[in-house]
C-alpha positions, -999 to 999 in steps of 0.1 A, spaced: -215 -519 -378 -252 -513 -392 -252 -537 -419 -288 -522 -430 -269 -485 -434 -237 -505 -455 -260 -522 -481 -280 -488 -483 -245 -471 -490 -239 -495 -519 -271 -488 -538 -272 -452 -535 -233 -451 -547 -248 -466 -581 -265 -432 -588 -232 -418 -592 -221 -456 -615 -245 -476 -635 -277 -463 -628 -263 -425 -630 -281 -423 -668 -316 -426 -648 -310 -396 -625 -296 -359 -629 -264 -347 -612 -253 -335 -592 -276 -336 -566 -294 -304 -556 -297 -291 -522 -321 -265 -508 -299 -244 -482 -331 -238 -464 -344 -266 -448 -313 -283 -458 -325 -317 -474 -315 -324 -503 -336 -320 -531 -333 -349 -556 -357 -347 -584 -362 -383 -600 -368 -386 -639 -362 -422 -657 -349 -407 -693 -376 -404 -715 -353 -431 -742 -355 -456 -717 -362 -493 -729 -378 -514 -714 -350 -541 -714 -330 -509 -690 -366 -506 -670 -367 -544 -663 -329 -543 -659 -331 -516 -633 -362 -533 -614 -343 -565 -608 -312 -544 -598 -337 -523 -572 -354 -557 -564 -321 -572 -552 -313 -542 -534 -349 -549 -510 -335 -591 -510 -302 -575 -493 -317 -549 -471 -340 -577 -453 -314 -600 -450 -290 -574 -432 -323 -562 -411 -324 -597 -399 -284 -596 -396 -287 -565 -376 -316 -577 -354 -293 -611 -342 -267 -590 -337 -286 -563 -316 -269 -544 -338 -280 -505 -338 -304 -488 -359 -280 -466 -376 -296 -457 -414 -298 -423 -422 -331 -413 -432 -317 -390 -465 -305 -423 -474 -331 -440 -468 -361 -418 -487 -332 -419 -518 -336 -458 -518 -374 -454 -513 -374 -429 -544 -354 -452 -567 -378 -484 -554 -410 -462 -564 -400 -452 -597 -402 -490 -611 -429 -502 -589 -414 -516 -556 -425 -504 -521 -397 -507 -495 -416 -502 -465 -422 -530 -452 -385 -535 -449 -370 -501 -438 -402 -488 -428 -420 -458 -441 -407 -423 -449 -408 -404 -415 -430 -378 -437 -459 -403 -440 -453 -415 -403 
């Protein structure tokens, strides 16, 4: 099992739980080159005890995703991460600050 893909499962599921309030749904998709298009908008109401909350919540997401990268690597484990996935979890990072790259790499776009 690709523990880096499971843990990047669980925090994209919380756009559909606790941190649905911070993004629209449901997610659009573009037919045409068919990626999803996910437009990312904190609510303008947002205070800053839900920003900080939200940080530490995306900040523990980056703790678990290097610690099942280093799981994965002992385990010669695949690489199995979708990318979608991925660029969602880079989205969420960006919007409070937090730059995942150096854990799941950048997006294939800037590569």
């Amino acid at each position: 099992m690709c523990v880096v893909s499971m843990v990047g499962d669980h925090f994209a599921d919380k756009t559909r739980g606790p941190w649905a309030p911070y993004f629209p749904q449901p997610w659009e998709v573009d037919p045409a080159p068919a990626r999803p298009r996910i437009p990312f908008n904190l609510k303008p109401d947002i205070t800053r005890d839900e920003f900080d909350a939200l940080k530490r919540d995306v900040q523990e997401m980056k703790e678990l995703l290097k610690r099942a990268k280093k799981y994965d690597e002992d385990n010669h484990e695949p690489h199995c991460e979708v990318e979608e996935k991925m660029e969602l979890l880079r989205a969420i990072a960006k919007l409070v600050g937090i730059d995942l790259s150096d854990v799941i790499g950048p997006s294939r776009e800037l590569a």
